[in-house]
C-alpha positions in Angstrom: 40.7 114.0 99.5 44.6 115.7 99.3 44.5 119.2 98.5 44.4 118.9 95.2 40.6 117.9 94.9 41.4 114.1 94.7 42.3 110.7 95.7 44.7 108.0 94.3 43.4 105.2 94.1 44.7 101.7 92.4 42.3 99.9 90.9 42.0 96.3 89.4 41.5 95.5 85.9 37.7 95.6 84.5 35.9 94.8 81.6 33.3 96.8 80.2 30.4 96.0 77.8 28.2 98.8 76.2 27.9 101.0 72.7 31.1 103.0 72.0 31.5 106.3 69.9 34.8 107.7 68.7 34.4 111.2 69.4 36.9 114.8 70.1 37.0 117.6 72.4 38.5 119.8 69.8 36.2 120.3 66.9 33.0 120.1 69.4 31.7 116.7 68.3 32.0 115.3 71.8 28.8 118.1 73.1 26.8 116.0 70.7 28.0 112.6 70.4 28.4 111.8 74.5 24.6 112.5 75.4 23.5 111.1 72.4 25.5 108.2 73.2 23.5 108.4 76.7 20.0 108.4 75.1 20.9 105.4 73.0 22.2 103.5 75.9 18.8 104.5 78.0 16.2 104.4 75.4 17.2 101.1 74.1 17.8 99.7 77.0 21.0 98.5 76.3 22.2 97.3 79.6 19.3 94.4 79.6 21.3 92.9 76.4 24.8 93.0 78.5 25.2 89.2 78.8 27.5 88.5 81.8 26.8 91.4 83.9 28.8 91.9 87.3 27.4 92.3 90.5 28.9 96.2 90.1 25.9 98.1 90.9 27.2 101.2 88.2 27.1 102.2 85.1 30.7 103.0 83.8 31.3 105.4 80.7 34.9 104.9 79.7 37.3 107.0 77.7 40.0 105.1 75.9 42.0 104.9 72.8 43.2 108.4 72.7 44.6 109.5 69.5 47.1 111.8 71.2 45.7 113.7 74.2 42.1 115.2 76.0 42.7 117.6 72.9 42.5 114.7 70.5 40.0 111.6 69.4 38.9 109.3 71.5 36.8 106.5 72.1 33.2 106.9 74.2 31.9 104.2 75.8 28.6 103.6 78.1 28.4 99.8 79.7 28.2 97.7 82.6 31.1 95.4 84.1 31.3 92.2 82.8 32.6 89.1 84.2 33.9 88.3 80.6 33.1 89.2 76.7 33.6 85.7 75.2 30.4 87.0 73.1 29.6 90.1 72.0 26.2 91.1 70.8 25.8 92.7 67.4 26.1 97.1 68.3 27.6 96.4 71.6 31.8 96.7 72.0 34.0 96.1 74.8 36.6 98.1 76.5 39.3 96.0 78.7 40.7 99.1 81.0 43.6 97.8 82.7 44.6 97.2 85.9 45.9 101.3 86.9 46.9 104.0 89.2 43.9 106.7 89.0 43.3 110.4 90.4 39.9 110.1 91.4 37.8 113.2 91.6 33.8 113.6 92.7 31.6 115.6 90.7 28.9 116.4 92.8 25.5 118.9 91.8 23.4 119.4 89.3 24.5 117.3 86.6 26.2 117.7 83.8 27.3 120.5 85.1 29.9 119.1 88.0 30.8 116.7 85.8 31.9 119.1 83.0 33.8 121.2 85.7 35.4 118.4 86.7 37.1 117.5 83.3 37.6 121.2 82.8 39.5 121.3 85.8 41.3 118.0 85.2 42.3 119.3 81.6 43.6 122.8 83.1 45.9 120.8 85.4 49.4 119.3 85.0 48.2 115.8 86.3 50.9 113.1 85.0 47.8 111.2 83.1 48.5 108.0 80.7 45.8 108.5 78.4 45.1 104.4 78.6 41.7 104.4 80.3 39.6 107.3 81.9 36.2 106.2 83.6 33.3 108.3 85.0 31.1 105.7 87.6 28.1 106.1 87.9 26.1 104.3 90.8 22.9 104.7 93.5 24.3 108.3 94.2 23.7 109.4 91.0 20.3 108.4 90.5 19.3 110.5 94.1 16.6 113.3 93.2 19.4 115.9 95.1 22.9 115.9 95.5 24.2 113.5 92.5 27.6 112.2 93.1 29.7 110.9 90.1 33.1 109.4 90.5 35.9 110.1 87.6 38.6 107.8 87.8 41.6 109.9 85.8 44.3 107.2 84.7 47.8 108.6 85.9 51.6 107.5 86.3 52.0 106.9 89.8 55.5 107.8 90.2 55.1 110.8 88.9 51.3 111.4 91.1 53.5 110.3 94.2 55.8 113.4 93.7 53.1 115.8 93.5 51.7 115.0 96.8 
C-alpha cells in the first residue's frame, strides 16, 4: 500500500457471467437494487448455472457501463469468471472488463460497512478513474467469520495514477 490507501495494479482482461442490474447512486436506487441483486444471486443459486466457470476461487461484482460518472447510472453485476460466454443462459449477462490499470483498495471489517467507506472514500478523491470497469472481489477472505477482506479494483488512467505517486 502507497500512502494513499492503495495499490496499482494491471490486470488482464476477464470475463464475467452473473445477473446484472442498471442501477444509480444519485436518486438512492443503488441502497436497494445492489443487495437485492446479492439475494438473487445467493438464493437462486445462480453461480451453479454459470457454464464455463474459471478456476478463480471469487465472486466478482462488477460496475460498468457508466452513464457519465459514480453520480450517474450504471450497470450492476454479480458473477463468476468465465473461460468464455459462447452461451448465455436465459437471466444471466455477461460483462467483458478489459484488460486495465486499477487502484486497488481493501475493505476490511464488518461488512457492508468497509465496503461502503471504501467507495465513499474513492468518490471523495481526485483519482484519474476511466469509468470502463470497476470490480469488488470477493474470495475465501470474505467468507471468514472475523476480519472480512474485500478487494475493489478502481479502473484508472495510468499516466495520470503514475503522477500522483
Amino acid at each position: 500500500m502507497d500512502n494513499h490507501g492503495f495499490i496499482v495494479k494491471k490486470m488482464p482482461a476477464k470475463i464475467v457471467m452473473g445477473i446484472k442490474r442498471r442501477t444509480s447512486n444519485a436518486d438512492g436506487r443503488s441502497v436497494a437494487d445492489i443487495p437485492e441483486c446479492w439475494q438473487d444471486f445467493l438464493s437462486q443459486n445462480i453461480a451453479a448455472k454459470i457454464p464455463n466457470r474459471a478456476k478463480t476461487p471469487a465472486f466478482f461484482a462488477v460496475y460498468s457501463e457508466y452513464d457519465s460518472d459514480w453520480t450517474g447510472e450504471y450497470a450492476y453485476l454479480i458473477g463468476s469468471e468465465v473461460t468464455k460466454a459462447d452461451k448465455i443462459p436465459d437471466g444471466l449477462a455477461v460483462t467483458r472488463i478489459p484488460a486495465q490499470t486499477y487502484a486497488v483498495f481493501k475493505a476490511a471489517g464488518p461488512m457492508p460497512d468497509a465496503l461502503i467507506a471504501v467507495w465513499m472514500s474513492v468518490w471523495g478523491t481526485n483519482l484519474p478513474r476511466t469509468y470502463t470497469c470497476d470490480f469488488e472481489q470477493y474470495d475465501a477472505r470474505f467468507t471468514r467469520p472475523d476480519n472480512k477482506e474485500v478487494d475493489v479494483y478502481i479502473a484508472v488512467n495510468e499516466e495520470e495514477i503514475d503522477k500522483m505517486r
